[in-house]
C-alpha positions in Angstrom: -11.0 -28.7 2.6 -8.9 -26.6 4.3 -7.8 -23.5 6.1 -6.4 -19.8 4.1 -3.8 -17.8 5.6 -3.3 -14.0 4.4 -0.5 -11.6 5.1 -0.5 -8.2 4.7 2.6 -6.7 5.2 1.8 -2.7 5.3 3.8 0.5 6.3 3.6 0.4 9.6 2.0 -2.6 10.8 1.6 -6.5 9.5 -1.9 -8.2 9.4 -2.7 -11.8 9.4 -5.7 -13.5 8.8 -7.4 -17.1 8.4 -10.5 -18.2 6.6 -12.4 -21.4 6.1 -11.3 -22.4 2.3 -15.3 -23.5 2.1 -16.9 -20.7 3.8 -14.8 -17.6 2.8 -16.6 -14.8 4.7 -15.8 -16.6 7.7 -12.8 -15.2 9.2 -11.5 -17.9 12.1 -8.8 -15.5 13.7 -7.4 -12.1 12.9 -4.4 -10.1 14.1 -2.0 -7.4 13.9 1.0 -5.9 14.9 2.7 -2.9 14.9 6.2 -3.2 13.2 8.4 -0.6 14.7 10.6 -1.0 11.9 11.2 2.8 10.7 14.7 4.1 10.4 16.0 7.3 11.5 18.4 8.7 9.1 19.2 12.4 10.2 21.7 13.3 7.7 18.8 12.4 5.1 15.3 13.9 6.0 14.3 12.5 2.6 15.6 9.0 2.9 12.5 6.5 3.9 14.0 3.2 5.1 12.5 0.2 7.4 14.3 -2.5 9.5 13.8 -5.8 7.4 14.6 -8.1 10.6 11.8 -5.9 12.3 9.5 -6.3 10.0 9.9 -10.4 9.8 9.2 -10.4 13.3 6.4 -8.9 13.3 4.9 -11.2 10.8 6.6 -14.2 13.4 4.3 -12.2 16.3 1.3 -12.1 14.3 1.6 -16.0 13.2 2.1 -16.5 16.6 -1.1 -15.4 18.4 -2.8 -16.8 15.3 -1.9 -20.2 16.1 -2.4 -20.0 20.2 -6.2 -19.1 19.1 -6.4 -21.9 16.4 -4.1 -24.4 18.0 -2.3 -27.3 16.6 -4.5 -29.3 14.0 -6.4 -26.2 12.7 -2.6 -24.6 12.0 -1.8 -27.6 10.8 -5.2 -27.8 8.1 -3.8 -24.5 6.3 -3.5 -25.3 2.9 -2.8 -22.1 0.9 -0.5 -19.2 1.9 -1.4 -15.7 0.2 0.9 -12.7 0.9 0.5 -8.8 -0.3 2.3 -6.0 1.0 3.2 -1.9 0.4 3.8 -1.9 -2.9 6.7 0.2 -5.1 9.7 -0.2 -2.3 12.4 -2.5 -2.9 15.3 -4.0 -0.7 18.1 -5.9 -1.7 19.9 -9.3 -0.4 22.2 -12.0 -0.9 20.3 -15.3 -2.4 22.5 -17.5 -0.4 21.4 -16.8 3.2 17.2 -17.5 1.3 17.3 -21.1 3.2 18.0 -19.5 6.6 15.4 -20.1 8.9 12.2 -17.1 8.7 13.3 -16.7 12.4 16.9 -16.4 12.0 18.2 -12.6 11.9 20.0 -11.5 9.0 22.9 -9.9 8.7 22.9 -6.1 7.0 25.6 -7.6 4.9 23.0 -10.0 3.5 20.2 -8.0 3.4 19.5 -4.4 3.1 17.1 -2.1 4.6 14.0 -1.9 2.6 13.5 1.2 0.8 10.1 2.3 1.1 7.4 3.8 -1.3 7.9 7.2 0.8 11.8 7.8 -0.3 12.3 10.6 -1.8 16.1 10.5 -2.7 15.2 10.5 -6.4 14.4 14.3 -6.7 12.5 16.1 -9.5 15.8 16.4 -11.8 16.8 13.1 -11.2 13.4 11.7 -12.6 13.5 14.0 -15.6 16.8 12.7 -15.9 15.7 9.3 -16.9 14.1 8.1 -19.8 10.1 7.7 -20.8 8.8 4.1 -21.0 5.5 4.3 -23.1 4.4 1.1 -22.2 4.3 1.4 -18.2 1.2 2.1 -16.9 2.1 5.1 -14.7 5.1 7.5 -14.7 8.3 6.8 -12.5 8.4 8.8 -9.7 10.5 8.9 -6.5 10.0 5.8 -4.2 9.3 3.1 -7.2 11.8 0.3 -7.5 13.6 1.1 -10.5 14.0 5.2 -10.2 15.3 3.7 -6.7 17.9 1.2 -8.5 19.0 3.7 -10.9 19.6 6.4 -8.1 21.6 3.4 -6.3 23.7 2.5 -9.4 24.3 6.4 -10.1 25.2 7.0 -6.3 26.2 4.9 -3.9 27.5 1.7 -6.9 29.2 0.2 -3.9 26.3 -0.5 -2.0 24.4 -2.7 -5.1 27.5 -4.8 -5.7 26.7 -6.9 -2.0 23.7 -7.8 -3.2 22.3 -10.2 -5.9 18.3 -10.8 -5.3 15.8 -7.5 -5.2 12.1 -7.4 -5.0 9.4 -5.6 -2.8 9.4 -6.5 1.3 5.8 -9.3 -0.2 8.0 -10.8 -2.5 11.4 -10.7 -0.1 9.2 -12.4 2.4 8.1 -15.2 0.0 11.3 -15.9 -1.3 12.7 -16.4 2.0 9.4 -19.2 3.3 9.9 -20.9 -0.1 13.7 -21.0 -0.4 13.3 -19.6 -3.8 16.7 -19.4 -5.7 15.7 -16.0 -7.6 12.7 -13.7 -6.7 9.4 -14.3 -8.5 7.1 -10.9 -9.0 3.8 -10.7 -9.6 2.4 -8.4 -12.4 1.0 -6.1 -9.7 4.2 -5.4 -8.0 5.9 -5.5 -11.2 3.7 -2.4 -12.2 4.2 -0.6 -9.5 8.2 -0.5 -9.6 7.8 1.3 -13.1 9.4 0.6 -16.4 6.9 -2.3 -16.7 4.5 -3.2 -19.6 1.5 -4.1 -18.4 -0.3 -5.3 -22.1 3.0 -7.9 -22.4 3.4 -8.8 -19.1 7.2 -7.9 -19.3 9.8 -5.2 -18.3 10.2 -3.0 -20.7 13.9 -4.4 -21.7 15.0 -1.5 -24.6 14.1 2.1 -22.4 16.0 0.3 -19.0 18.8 -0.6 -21.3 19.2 3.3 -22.1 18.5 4.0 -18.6 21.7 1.8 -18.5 19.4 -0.4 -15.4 21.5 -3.2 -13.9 19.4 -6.2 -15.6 20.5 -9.1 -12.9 18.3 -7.7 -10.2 14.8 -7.6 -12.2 12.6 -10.8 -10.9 11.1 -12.9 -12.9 7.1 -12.1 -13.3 4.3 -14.3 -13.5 0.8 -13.3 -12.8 -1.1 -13.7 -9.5 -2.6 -16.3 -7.9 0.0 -18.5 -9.4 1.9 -21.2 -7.0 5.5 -20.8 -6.8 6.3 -23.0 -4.2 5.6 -25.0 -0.8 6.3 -23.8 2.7 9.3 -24.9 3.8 10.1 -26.3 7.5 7.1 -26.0 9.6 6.0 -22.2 10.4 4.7 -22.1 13.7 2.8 -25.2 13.6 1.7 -24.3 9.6 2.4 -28.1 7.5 5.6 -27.7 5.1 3.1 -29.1 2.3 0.9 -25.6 2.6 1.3 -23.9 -0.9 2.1 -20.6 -1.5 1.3 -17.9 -4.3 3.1 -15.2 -5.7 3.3 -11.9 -3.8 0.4 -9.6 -4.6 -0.1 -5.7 -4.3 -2.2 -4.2 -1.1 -4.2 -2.6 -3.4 -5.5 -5.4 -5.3 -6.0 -7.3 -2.7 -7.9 -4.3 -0.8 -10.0 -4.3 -3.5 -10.2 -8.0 -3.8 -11.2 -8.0 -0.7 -15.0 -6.7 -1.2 -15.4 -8.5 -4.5 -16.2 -5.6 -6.2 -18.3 -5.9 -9.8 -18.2 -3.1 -12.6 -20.4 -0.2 -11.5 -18.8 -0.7 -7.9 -15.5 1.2 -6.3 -13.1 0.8 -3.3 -11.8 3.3 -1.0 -9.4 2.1 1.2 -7.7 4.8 3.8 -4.8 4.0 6.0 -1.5 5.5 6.2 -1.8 6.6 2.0 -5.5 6.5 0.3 -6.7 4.9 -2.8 -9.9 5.2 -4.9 -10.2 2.3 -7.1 -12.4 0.3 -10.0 -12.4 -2.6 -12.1 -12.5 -2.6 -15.7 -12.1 -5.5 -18.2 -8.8 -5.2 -20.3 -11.2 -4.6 -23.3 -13.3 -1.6 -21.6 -11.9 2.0 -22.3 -15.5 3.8 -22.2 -15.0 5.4 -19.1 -11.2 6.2 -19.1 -11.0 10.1 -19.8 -8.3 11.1 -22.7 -4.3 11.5 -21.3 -2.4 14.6 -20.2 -1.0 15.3 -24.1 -4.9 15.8 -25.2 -6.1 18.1 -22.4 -3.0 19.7 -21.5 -2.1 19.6 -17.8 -0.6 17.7 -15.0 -0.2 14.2 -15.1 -2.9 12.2 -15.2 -3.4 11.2 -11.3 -5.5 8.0 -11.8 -3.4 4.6 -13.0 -4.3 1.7 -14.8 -2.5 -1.4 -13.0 -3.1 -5.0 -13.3 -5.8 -6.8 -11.0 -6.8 -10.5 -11.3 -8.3 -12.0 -14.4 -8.8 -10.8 -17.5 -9.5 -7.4 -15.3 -7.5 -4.4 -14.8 -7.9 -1.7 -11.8 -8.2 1.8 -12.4 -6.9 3.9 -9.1 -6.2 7.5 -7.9 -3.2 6.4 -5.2 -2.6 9.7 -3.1 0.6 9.9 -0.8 -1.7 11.7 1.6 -4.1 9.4 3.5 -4.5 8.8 7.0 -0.7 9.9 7.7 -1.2 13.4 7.3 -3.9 13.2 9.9 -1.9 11.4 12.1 0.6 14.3 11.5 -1.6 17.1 12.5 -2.5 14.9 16.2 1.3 14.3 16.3 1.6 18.7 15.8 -1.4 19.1 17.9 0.6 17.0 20.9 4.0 18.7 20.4 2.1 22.2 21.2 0.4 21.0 24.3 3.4 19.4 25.6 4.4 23.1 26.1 1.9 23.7 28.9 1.0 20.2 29.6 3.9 17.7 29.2 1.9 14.4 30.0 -0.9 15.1 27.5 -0.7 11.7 25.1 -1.8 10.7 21.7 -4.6 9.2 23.2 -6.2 12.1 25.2 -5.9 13.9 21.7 -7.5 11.7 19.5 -10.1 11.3 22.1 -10.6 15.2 21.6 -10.7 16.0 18.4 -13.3 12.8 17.9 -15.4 13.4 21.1 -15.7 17.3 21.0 -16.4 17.7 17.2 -18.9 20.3 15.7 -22.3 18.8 13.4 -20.9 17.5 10.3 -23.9 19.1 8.8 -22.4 23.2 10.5 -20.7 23.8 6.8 -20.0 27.6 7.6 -17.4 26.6 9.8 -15.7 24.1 7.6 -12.6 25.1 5.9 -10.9 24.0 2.9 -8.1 22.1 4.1 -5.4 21.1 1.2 -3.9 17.7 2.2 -0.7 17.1 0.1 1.5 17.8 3.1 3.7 14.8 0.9 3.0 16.3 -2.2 1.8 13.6 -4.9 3.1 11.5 -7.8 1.7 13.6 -10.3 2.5 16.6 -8.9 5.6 15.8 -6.5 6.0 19.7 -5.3 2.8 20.3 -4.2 2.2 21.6 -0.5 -0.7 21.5 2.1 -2.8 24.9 2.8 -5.4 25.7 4.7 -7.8 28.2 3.5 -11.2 30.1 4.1 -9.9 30.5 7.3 -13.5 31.9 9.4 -14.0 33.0 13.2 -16.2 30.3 13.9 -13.7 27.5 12.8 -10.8 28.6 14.8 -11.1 25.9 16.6 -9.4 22.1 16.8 -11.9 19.9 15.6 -13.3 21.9 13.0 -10.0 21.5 11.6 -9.6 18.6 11.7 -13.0 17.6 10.3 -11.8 20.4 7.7 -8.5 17.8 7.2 -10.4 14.8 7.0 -13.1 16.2 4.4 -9.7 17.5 2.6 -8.4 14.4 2.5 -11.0 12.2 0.5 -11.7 15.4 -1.9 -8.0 15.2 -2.7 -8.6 10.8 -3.6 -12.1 12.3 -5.2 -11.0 14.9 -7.5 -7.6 12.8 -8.7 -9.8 10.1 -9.5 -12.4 12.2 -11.4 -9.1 13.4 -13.8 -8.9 10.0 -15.1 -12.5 8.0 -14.7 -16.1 9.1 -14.9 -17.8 9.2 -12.0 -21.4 9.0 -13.1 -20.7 5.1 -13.9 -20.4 4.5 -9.9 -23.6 3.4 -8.1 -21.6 1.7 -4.9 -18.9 2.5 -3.0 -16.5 0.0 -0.2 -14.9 1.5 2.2 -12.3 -0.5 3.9 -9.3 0.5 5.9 -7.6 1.1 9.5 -8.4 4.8 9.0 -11.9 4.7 8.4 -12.5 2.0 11.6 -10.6 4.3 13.7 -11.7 7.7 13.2 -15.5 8.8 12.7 -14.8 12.2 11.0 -13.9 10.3 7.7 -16.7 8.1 8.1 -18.9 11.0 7.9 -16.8 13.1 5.8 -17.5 10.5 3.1 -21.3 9.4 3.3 -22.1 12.7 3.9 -20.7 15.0 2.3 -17.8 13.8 -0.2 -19.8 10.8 -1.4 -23.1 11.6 -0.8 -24.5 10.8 -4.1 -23.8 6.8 -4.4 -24.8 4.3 -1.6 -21.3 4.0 0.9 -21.1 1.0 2.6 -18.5 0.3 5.5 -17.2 -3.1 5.7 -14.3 -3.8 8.9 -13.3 -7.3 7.0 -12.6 -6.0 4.3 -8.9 -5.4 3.9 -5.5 -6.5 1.8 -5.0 -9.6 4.7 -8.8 -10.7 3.7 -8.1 -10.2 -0.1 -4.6 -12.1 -0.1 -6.5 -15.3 1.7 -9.3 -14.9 -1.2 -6.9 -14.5 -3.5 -5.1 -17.6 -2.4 -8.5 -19.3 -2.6 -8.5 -18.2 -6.4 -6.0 -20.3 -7.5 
């Protein structure tokens, strides 16, 4: 028996992780690191782009400290390889420079910036622009890989015709340890770019040709927890004969990660928030009927592929623990005016230290989140309203935001699946182990009614390595 490795390669930061093959809820050695790999683009406030050489090297650090703390026959013992990572972005590259060494840098000419799931190039028109696949599993909207590629082949034509490989940064990233000649996709990611049919497991050829998509840079899709190659060249101290699977979606492995049964749901809150459940391919009982039968906004909650004969059924918000981060980053900005050398820090440690009762509810506002706006409903706006004397203060605000938050997840969930079906509810994610308020924003008050358990292992790195153990 051997040794699991998971990756999680998220917005802002990359997690590794390794368990014992035979005693999975062991986790040997954890550890992350912060990327630093966001672009500044100021003559496009609505571009979202990340350094791709930035981003490898963070997943170089991370592999790093994980084999000073295992050391050289452990790394060596690592038999299976699973990788997940923010889903819907794409980048671009050149297949010939795949074989270069995963420490080498890489030219821009070779490989492009990676194009997040925060871009918002592909405005409101543009999406109306294109044309409806019945068969996807949730709308295209602004950030997904194929709106992105169309607004590329419409645009900038130029820039696509240096490249001949695309994928998401998970499947870039396996392409490039495995030497792969084209880029394999998994069914999750596949999903998430849009345009993909879910039921047949392929891309939904005959609306992309009227989109008039260029073809060559679709992956080929397999499902996950399928082997599509071995390591190759030893990866700091990692055997070349470790295998690896096919790039999986955070999500699924977030929620793979508590081993979640029907009846059970996942709530994972980092930079964006996601409320999640599993339901066999067969169940529709507790799927509530589409926007053309009750006549409103896009249905908010998505029905994605999972592992297994299973399928996931998710609200994904745009506004997770970002927007709090947001309102410390405002909060900082103001005091900077009379104190300059107030830091992040020293706020955080105020609005968490100094916070009013959870239980004090005629102070609480209602605090409207969707400072990003969301899929569904792209030009919505945040707002902050019952405005009272009593909560003109910083923390009650921002236990008002935090509360806000997880009603937004709550409420686009409850558009699409029952809620009377859920006895148990995970809670996993950096925001939850960081910041009290949504801890007891959600067993208190938002999810007061089912049994909330909070579990720090639990996360997309843990779910990849038990994914990788699935195989």
């Amino acid at each position: 028996m051997g040794y699991l490795l998971g990756i999680d390669i998220g917005t802002t930061s990359t997690k590794a992780l390794v368990i014992d093959e035979s005693h999975a809820s062991e986790i040997l050695t954890c550890h992350s690191c912060y990327a630093d790999a966001q672009i500044d683009i100021e003559k496009h406030a609505n571009y979202n782009e990340q350094d791709v050489n930035k981003i490898v090297a963070s997943i170089n650090e991370v592999l790093k400290k994980i084999s000073l703390d295992l050391g050289t026959d452990k790394m060596a013992q690592i038999s299976k390889i699973g990788i997940c990572g923010q889903m819907h972005g794409c980048l671009f590259w050149k297949k010939d420079h795949i074989s270069a060494s995963f420490s080498t840098f890489i030219e821009p000419d070779d490989v492009s910036n990676l194009i997040t799931w925060l871009d918002a190039r592909c405005d409101v028109n543009f999406i109306a622009s294109l044309p409806i696949s019945k068969t996807s599993p949730m709308s295209l909207s602004t950030g997904f890989g194929c709106a992105t590629i169309l607004w590329l082949k419409k645009n900038r034509p130029e820039f696509l015709m240096k490249y001949d490989c695309s994928g998401t940064i998970a499947d870039y990233v396996v392409s490039r340890l495995c030497h792969l000649a084209e880029p394999i996709m998994s069914t999750q990611n596949a999903a998430s770019w849009g345009y993909f049919d879910s039921h047949a497991k392929t891309w939904d050829r005959k609306v992309m040709e009227l989109a008039n998509f260029p073809m060559h840079f679709l992956p080929k899709v397999i499902t996950p927890c399928t082997t599509i190659g071995q390591l190759k060249n030893c990866l700091h101290g990692i055997s070349d004969n470790a295998t690896v699977m096919v790039a999986m979606g955070d999500m699924q492995c977030s929620v793979m990660s508590c081993r979640i049964v029907p009846g059970e749901a996942v709530i994972n809150l980092s930079t964006s928030a996601q409320l999640s459940t599993v339901l066999k391919q067969s169940d529709q009982s507790r799927v509530k009927p589409d926007k053309e039968e009750i006549g409103r906004l896009p249905n908010p909650v998505i029905k994605v592929p999972y592992f297994g004969n299973y399928d996931l059924m998710a609200s994904a918000s745009l506004n997770g623990g970002a927007v709090f981060a947001n309102f410390v980053e405002m909060l900082m900005n103001w005091t900077r005016q009379f104190k300059p050398d107030v830091t992040v820090d020293e706020i955080y440690q105020h609005l968490l230290n100094n916070n009013p009762d959870p239980n004090l509810q005629g102070s609480i506002m209602n605090f409207v989140p969707t400072l990003n706006g969301e899929r569904h409903q792209p030009e919505a706006t945040a707002s902050l309203n019952s405005i009272k004397r009593s909560g003109l203060n910083f923390p009650t605000i921002a236990r008002s935001l935090a509360r806000g938050i997880l009603e937004n997840l709550r409420s686009m969930f409850e558009a699409g699946v029952a809620l009377d079906g859920i006895r148990h509810l995970w809670a996993c994610g950096g925001a939850f182990a960081k910041n009290r308020l949504f801890r007891e924003e959600l067993e208190n008050q938002v999810f007061n009614h089912v049994t909330v358990s909070f579990d720090r292992n639990a996360d997309a790195a843990y779910g990849a390595a038990l994914a990788a153990n699935e195989h």
